[in-house]
N, C-alpha and C positions, 0 to 999 in steps of 0.2 A: 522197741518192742511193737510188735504188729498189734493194733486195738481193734476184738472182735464186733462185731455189726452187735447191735441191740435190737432186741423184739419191739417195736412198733407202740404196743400194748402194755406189758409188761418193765420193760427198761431190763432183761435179764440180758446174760450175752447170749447168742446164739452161735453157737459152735458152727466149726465147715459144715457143710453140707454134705451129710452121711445118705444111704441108702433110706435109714428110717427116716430121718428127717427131713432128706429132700421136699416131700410132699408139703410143709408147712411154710418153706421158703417166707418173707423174710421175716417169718412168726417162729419161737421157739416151739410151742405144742398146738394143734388143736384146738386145742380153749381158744388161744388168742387168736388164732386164726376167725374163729366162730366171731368170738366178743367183736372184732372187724368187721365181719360181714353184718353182723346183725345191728351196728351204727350208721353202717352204710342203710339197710335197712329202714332204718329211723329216721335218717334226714340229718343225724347229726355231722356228717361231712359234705361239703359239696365246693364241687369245681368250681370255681370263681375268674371268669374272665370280662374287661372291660365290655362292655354291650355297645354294639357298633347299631343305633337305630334302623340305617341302612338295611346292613344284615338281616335286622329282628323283623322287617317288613316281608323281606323276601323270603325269605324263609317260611312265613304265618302265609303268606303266597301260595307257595309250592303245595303248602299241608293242603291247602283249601281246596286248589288244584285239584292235586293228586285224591281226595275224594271225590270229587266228579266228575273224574276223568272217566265214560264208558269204557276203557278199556279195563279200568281196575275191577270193575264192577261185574265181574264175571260170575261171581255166585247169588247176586242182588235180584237178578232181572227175575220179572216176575214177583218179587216178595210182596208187591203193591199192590199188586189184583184186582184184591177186595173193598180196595176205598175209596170211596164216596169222593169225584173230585170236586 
């Protein structure tokens, strides 16, 4: 016997994926759907992969970068004007 997918949330089964239900994939209703996202939300899930220092350098790089890059800063110019160097 073929063993239906469980809701995530709930532990109910979730039936094939009908017209109505598609939309909640792989949540039986709404609710769970919501209850998920609003965890997500909160902080109580999160993606967990080994932290490569390497990586974590370059990356805090790039962000630093990329704010003071004049090209990004295409709506900035001028905000300064006014102050006092």
């Amino acid at each position: 016997m073929i063993k239906l997918p469980e809701c995530p949330i709930c532990r109910k089964s979730v039936p094939p994926a009908s017209d109505a239900s598609a939309g909640y994939a792989p949540f039986c209703s709404r609710r769970c759907k919501e209850v998920d996202l609003i965890r997500w939300c909160e902080g109580r899930y999160a993606i967990v992969e080994a932290v490569d220092p390497n990586r974590l350098v370059q990356t805090s790089s790039e962000v630093v970068e990329s704010e003071f890059d004049d090209s990004s800063d295409q709506g900035m110019q001028g905000e300064y004007e006014d102050c006092d160097d």
